[in-house]
Structure formats: structure tokens, C-alpha cells
KOLROSE-771694 format. One line per 5 residues: number of its first residue (from 0); their letters; for each residue z negated, x negated, y negated of C-alpha. Coordinates in nm, 3 decimals, decimal comma, padded with zeros to 5 digits, always signed. Layout:
<sites>
NUM = a = Z X Y  ...
</sites>
This chain:
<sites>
0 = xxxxx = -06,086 +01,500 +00,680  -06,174 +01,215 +00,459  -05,927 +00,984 +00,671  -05,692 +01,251 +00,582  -05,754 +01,183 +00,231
5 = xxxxx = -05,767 +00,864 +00,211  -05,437 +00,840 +00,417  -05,283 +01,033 +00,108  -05,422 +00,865 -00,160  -05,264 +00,505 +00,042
10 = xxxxx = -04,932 +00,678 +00,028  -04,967 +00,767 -00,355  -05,018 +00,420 -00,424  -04,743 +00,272 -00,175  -04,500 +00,544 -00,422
15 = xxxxx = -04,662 +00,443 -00,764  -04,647 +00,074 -00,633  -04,277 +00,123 -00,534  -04,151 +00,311 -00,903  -04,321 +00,050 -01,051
20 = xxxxx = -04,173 -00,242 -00,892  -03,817 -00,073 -00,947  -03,872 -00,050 -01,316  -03,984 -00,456 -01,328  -03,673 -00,539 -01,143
25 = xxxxx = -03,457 -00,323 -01,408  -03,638 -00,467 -01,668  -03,596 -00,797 -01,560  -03,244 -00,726 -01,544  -03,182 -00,535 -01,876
30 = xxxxx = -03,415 -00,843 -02,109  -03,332 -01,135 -01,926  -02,994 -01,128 -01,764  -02,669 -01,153 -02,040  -02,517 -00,782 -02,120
35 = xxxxx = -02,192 -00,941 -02,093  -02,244 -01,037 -01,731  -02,402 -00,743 -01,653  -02,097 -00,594 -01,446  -02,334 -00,296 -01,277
40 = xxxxx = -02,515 -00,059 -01,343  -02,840 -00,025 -01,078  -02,893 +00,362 -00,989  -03,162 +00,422 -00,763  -03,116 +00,732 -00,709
45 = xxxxx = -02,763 +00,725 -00,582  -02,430 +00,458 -00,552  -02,412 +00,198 -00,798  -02,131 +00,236 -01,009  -01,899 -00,059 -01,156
50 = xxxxx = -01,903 -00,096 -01,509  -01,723 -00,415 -01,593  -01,552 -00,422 -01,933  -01,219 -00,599 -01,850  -01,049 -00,773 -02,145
55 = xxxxx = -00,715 -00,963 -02,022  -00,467 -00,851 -02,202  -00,393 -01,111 -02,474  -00,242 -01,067 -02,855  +00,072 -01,255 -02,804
60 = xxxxx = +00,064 -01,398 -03,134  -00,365 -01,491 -03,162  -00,432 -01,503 -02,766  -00,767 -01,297 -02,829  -00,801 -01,061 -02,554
65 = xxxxx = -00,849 -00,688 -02,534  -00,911 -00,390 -02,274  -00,613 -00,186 -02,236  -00,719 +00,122 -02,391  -00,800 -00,193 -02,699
70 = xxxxx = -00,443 -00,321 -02,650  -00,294 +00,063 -02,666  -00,207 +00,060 -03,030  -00,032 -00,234 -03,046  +00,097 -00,344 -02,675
75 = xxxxx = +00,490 -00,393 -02,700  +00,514 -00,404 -03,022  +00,688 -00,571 -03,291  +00,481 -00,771 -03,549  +00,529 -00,630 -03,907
80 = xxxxx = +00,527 -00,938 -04,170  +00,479 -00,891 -04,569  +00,558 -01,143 -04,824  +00,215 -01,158 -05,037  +00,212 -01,225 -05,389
85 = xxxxx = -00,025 -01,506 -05,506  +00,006 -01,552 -05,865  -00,318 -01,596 -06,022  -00,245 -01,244 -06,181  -00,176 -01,099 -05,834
90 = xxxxx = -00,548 -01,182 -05,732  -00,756 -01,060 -05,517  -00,497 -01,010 -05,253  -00,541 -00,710 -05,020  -00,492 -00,668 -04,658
95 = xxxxx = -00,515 -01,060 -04,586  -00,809 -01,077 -04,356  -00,609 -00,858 -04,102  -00,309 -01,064 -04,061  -00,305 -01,207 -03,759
100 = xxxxx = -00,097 -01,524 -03,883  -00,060 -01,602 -04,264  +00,197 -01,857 -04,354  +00,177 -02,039 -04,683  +00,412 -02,206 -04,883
105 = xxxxx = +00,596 -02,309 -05,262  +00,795 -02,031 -05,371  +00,836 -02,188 -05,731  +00,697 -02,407 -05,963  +00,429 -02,505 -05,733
110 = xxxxx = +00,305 -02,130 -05,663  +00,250 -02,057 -05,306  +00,327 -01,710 -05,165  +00,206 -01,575 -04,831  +00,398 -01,421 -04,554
115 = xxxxx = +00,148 -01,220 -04,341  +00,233 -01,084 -04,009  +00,014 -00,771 -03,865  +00,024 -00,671 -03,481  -00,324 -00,554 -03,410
120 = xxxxx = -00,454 -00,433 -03,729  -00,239 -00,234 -03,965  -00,409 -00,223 -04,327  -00,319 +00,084 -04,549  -00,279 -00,140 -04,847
125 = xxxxx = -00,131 -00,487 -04,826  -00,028 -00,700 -05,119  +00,073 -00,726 -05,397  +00,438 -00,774 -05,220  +00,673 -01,009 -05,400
130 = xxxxx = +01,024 -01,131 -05,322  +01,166 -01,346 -05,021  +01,310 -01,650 -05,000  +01,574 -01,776 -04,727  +01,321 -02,020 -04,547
135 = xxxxx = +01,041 -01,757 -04,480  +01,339 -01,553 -04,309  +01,338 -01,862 -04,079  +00,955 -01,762 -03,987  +01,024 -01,393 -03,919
140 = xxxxx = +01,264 -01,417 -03,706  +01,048 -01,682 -03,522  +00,793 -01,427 -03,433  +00,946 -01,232 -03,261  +01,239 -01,083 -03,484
145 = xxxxx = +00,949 -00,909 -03,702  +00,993 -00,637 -03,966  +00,930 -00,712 -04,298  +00,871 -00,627 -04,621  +00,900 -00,747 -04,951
150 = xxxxx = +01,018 -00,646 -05,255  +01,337 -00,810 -05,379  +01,487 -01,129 -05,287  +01,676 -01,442 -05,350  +02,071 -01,468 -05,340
155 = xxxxx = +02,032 -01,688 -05,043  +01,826 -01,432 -04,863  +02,023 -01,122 -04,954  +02,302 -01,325 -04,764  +02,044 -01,413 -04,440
160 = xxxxx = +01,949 -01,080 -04,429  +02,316 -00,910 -04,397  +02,403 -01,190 -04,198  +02,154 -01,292 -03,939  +02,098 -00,991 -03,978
165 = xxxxx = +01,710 -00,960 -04,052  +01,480 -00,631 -04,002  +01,437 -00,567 -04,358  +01,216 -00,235 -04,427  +01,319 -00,308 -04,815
170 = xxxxx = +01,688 -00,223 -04,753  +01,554 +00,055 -04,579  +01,546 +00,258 -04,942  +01,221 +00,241 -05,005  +01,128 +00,414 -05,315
175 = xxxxx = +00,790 +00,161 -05,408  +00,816 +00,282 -05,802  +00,594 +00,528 -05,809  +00,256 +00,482 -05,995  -00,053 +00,596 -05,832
180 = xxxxx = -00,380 +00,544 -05,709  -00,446 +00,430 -05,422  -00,498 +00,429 -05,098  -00,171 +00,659 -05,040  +00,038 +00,750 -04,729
185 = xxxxx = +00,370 +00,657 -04,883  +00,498 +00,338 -04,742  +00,488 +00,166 -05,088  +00,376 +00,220 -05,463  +00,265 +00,093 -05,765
190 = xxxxx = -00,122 +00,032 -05,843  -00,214 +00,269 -06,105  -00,539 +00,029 -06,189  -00,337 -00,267 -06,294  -00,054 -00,119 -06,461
195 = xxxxx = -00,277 +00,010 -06,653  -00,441 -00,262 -06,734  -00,112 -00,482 -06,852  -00,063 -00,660 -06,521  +00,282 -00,732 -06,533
200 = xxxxx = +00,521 -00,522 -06,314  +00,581 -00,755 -06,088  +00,225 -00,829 -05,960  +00,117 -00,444 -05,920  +00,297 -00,329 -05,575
205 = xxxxx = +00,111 -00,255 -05,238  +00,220 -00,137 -04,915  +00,106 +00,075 -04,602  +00,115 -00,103 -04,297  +00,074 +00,139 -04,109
210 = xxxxx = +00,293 +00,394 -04,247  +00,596 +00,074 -04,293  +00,559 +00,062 -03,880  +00,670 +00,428 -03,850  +00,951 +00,388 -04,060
215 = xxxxx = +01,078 +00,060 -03,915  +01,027 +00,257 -03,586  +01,218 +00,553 -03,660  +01,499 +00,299 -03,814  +01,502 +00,236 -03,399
220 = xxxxx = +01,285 -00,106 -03,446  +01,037 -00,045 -03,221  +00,955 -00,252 -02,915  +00,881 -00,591 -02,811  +01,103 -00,910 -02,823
225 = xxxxx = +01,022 -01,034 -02,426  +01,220 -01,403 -02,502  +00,921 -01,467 -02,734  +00,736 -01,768 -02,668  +00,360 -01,739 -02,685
230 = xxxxx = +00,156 -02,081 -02,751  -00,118 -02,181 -02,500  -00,435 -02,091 -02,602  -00,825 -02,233 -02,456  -01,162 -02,117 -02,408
235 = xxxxx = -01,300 -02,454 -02,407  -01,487 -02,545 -02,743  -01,549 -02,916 -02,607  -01,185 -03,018 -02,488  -01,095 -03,179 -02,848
240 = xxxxx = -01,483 -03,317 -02,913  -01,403 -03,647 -02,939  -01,114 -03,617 -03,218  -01,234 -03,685 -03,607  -01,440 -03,435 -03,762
245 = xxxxx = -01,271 -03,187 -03,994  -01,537 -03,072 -04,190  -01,374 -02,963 -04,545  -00,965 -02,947 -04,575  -00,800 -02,984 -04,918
250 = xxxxx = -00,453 -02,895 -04,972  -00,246 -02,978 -05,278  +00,080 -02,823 -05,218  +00,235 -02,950 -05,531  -00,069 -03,015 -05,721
255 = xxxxx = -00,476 -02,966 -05,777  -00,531 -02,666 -05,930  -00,513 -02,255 -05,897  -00,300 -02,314 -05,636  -00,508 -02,529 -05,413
260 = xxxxx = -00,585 -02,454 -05,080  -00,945 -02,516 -04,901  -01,108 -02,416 -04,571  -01,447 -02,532 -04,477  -01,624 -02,566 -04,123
265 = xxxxx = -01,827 -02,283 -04,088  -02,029 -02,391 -03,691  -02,224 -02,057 -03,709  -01,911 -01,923 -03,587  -01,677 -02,191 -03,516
270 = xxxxx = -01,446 -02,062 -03,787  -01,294 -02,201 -04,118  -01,344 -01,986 -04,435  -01,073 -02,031 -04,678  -01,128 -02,083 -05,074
275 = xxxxx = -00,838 -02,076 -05,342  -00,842 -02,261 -05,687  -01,118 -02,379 -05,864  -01,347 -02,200 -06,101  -01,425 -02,337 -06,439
280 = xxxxx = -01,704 -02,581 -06,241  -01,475 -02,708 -06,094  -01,599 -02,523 -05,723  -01,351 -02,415 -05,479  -01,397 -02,041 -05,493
285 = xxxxx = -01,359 -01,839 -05,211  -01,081 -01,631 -05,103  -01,196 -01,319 -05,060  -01,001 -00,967 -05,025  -00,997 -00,690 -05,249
290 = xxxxx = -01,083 -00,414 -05,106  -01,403 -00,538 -04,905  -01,516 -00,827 -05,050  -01,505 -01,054 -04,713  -01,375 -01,382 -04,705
295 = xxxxx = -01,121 -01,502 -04,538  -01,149 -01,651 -04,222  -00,977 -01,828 -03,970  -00,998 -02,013 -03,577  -00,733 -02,225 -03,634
300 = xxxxx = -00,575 -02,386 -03,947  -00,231 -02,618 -03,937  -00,103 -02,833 -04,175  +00,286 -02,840 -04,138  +00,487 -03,126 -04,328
305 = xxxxx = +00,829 -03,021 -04,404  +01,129 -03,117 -04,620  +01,142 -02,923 -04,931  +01,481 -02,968 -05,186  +01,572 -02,746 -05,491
310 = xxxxx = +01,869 -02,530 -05,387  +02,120 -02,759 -05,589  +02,281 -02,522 -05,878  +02,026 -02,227 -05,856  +01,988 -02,071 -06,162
315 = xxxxx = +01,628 -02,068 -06,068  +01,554 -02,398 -05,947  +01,449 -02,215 -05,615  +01,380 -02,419 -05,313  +01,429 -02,462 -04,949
320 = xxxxx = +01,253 -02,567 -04,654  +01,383 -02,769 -04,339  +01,167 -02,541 -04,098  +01,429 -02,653 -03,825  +01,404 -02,981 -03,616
325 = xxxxx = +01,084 -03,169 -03,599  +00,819 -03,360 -03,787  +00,437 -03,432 -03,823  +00,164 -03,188 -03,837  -00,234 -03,147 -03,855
330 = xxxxx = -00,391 -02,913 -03,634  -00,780 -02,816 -03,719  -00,999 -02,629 -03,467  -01,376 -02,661 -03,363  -01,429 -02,866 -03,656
335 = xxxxx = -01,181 -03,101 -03,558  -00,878 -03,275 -03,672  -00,600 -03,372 -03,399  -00,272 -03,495 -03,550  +00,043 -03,387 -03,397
340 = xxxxx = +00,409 -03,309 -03,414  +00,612 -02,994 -03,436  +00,915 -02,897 -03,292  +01,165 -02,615 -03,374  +01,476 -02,586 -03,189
345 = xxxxx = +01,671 -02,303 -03,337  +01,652 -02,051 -03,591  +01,507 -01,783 -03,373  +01,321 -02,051 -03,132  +00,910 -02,085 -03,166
350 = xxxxx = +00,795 -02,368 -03,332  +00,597 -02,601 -03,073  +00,321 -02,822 -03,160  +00,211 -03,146 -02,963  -00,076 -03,382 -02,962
355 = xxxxx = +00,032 -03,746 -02,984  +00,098 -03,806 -02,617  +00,343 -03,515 -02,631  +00,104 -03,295 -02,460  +00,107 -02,889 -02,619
360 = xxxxx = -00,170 -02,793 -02,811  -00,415 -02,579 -02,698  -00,541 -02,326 -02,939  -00,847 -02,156 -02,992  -00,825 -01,765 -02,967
365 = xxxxx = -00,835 -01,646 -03,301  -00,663 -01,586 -03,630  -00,404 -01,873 -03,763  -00,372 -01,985 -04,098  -00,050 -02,250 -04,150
370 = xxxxx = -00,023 -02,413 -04,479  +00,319 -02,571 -04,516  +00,342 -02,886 -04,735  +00,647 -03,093 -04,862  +00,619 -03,406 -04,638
375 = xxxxx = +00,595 -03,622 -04,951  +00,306 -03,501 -05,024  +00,094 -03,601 -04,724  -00,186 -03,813 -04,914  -00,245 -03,454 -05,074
380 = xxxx = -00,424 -03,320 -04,782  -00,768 -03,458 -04,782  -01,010 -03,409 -04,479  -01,370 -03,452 -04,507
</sites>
């Protein structure tokens, strides 16, 4: 009888020994092994079953990668741009820090305006929207033959648009007149905050992403232009170590002031955060969007030098760019500077950028940010 018992109590031991050395192996596991490589999930008290979280479907225009239900909203797509006021009066911008690429350039008098394109996020308030000039045309239909909207538009544009033609949602007939509040679900209106405040008329209109897709849909834009050339992208933070440090950028389109541009290394992250002006200190402040507060951020900034001329016999001294053909470029990433060329065959082609040995650039996954500066001024970009 007692060798009975004491057979029993072994094989409650052997049991308690065995749960416990199951729960130190899943322990073990869950504390000390990474989640992300964590690809099953141990069940001992039936088949293990496969948990991997597959992400390998790319953003054609940022090469950051997403599951497929992720990729659902936006898969086959065509990008939606929006020209984005940035008068000082037009400030905070909203909608910014979901762009996927944000061009930047003189519209006039040395004031840069912004032409944003969405694919993966689409904001319910973007702007203020402003005008369009011919050479940002030259961008949109770049990526991809995008939508766009803006608000008005230069002689020379009016002409690219009909002709080209170009996917304008503003000759659409867009009623954006309408004072409200906002957020709304129309596709455009007026911001009841600053025209009451005596912001001129021209620096108080938003848009709805979002709600501008389904009409450029039902206007039978939808899809997905398949000639579109996607740059190479890299998951290697080392391959340009040995390039100068990039630290601090400063950009002085036409000159230093409200209108300068500045993006600082942030390694925490491996990102650049983006400032705008100066404040009366004479500190670059940071660029931060309206409706959240966050500043903007980005993986990968370029510096494009390009030709700008005044359109000879405007009646507004506007401008163009030579965004066709070829010329010199900076390219910061990982806290590095790498100088390079660009490359722009046609109208509709993708512009290319190359290192020095001809060799395309690799670019981190992440958001872009691509200041473009006349070529004279190439001593105005300063890199610390």
C-alpha cells in the first residue's frame, strides 16, 4: 500500500515537473525571442498553428510594405495629388504628414507651394489648395497620371490640362464656395474659422481626400497606371555609411527667410523632421500640421536643381521649370548625403536618380520629401 502511494505521488511530480517545464520553455520564448520572428504559435494541447504576419506587398510610390488585407484600400489605385498653399497666411497646412510624396517648389516671388500626392492615406481635410502651374502638371502626370486638385490655374496650365489632357478633379465642377466648419463630407469648402477671422479668400479652402477619390472614380478614373516605373528601394541602413554626414539641410529656394526649408537628422528613428521659416530668434521652427500637432517627417529628402525662367510676357511674371532632361541632384538618407544626377526622359516618363558612377539610387522605405531649387542657386543649400 505505501509503495502504492508513493508510486502516485512520483507520478504527480513527473506531471507538475512536466507543466512546469512547458511554461519555462513558453516563457523563454514569449520574453526572450523577437515578436516579430515569432512566426508560431506553440499549443500544447493540439497542432501548432502558423501565424506569420506577411507584409510584401509594397506602396509603389514609398516601397513600405503592407499585408494584403493592409494594401486593400489602396492596391491599384491611382495616386490623388493636391496643390498646397504655403503662404505664411495659409499656415499650418493640413493633411501634409500623410502624403506619401510632397514636392516643393517657387510658384512666385520666391513662395514655394506644395504638390502632395496621397495613395495610402486619404486625409478628410487637405490644404489650403491654391492654383497650378504648368510645371507641377509635369510631376502629376509622372506619377502615374494622378488626379488632382487645385483650385484655379495659370493660362499655361488651363492649356496643359485640355491638351495633355490632365485628370483635373477642379474641372470636374466642383462647387468649393461654400463656408463651413469643418471636417465635412463635401469634396471641398471654405474654412469657416479663417474667413472669419480676415484670412484672405484665397488662403481659406480645404479638401476631402477621401471623398475627391470617389468622385475622380465615378468620373471613370479609377485604376492603376501598370507602365509606371517604381524606384528601387533598400533595407540596408549601412550601404551608404561611408558618404558625408547630413546632419542639418538648409534650403534657400530664392532666399533666407519664411520660405526656408530645413530638415534635421533625427537617429532615434532614422528620419528627417522638417522645419519652415524662422521665428523671431531666428530658430528654424518646425513644420508641424494643423490638425494634430505632429511634425513632419520624412525617410528620404532630395534636393533637385532645375532651370527656372520667368514665362517671358506673363502678366504675372510666373515661372517655369525645365523638369525634362537631366541635371544634378542631392539625395539625403540615413543621415547621409550622396550627390547624384537625375534623369527625365519624357513628359510622362519617371524621373531617375543616379549616384556618381551612374549606378540607381537605392531608397530607404519611407515617405519622400523633394525640394526643387533653381540650379543657380546651389551654394543655397547648406549641409551640416
Amino acid at each position: 500500500m505505501q509503495l502504492e502511494l508513493k508510486r502516485k505521488g512520483y507520478s504527480y511530480i513527473a506531471v507538475i515537473g512536466v507543466i512546469f517545464a512547458i511554461a519555462a520553455v513558453l516563457i523563454a520564448v514569449w520574453f526572450f525571442i523577437p515578436k516579430e520572428r515569432i512566426n508560431k504559435v506553440l499549443n500544447p494541447f493540439g497542432k501548432n498553428k502558423d501565424t506569420q504576419i506577411v507584409k510584401n506587398i509594397p506602396n509603389p510610390l514609398t516601397g513600405i510594405l503592407y499585408t494584403e488585407e493592409e494594401s486593400g484600400s489602396w492596391l491599384n489605385k491611382r495616386p490623388i495629388g493636391a496643390m498646397v498653399n504655403n503662404h505664411t497666411d495659409a499656415r499650418p497646412q493640413s493633411g501634409l504628414i500623410y502624403a506619401d510624396i510632397v514636392y516643393e517648389m517657387v510658384a512666385e516671388g520666391g513662395i514655394t507651394r506644395y504638390l502632395a500626392f496621397f495613395l495610402t492615406q486619404d486625409p478628410l481635410k487637405a490644404g489650403p489648395i491654391r492654383s497650378i502651374r504648368e510645371y507641377y502638371l509635369v510631376l502629376v502626370k509622372e506619377l502615374g497620371d494622378a488626379m488632382i486638385m487645385h483650385i484655379g490655374w495659370s493660362p499655361q496650365a488651363l492649356v496643359a490640362i485640355e491638351s495633355w489632357p490632365v485628370r483635373s478633379l477642379n474641372r470636374l465642377g466642383l462647387n468649393c464656395e461654400n463656408v463651413l466648419p469643418d471636417p465635412t463630407d463635401l469634396d471641398c469648402w471654405r474654412n469657416k474659422s479663417r474667413v472669419d477671422n480676415d484670412i484672405p479668400w484665397e488662403h481659406t479652402a480645404y479638401a476631402n481626400i477621401s471623398q475627391l477619390r470617389k468622385k475622380g472614380e465615378e468620373a471613370g478614373w479609377q485604376g492603376y497606371d501598370e507602365t509606371f516605373v517604381v524606384w528601387s528601394f533598400k533595407d540596408d541602413v549601412s550601404k551608404y555609411g561611408t558618404y558625408p554626414s547630413a546632419s542639418e539641410i538648409y534650403i534657400d529656394f530664392w532666399y533666407e527667410g519664411d520660405y526656408s526649408a530645413i530638415f534635421k537628422y533625427n537617429a532615434s528613428d532614422n528620419s528627417y523632421l522638417r522645419y519652415l521659416g524662422y521665428d523671431q530668434n531666428g530658430q528654424p521652427q518646425p513644420h508641424r500640421d494643423a490638425e494634430t500637432g505632429e511634425q513632419i517627417k520624412i525617410r528620404n529628402v532630395i534636393v533637385q536643381f532645375a532651370t527656372e525662367t520667368a514665362i517671358s510676357g506673363d502678366d504675372k511674371n510666373r515661372l517655369d521649370y525645365e523638369l525634362e532632361g537631366s541635371g544634378e541632384a542631392y539625395i539625403f538618407m540615413d543621415g547621409k548625403k550622396i550627390d547624384a544626377t537625375w534623369n527625365k526622359s519624357s513628359r510622362a516618363g519617371r524621373t531617375l536618380f543616379y549616384d556618381m558612377n551612374g549606378t540607381p539610387i537605392q531608397f530607404n522605405r519611407g515617405k519622400f520629401w523633394i525640394s526643387i531649387v533653381p540650379d543657380r542657386n546651389k551654394t543655397q543649400v547648406e549641409i551640416y
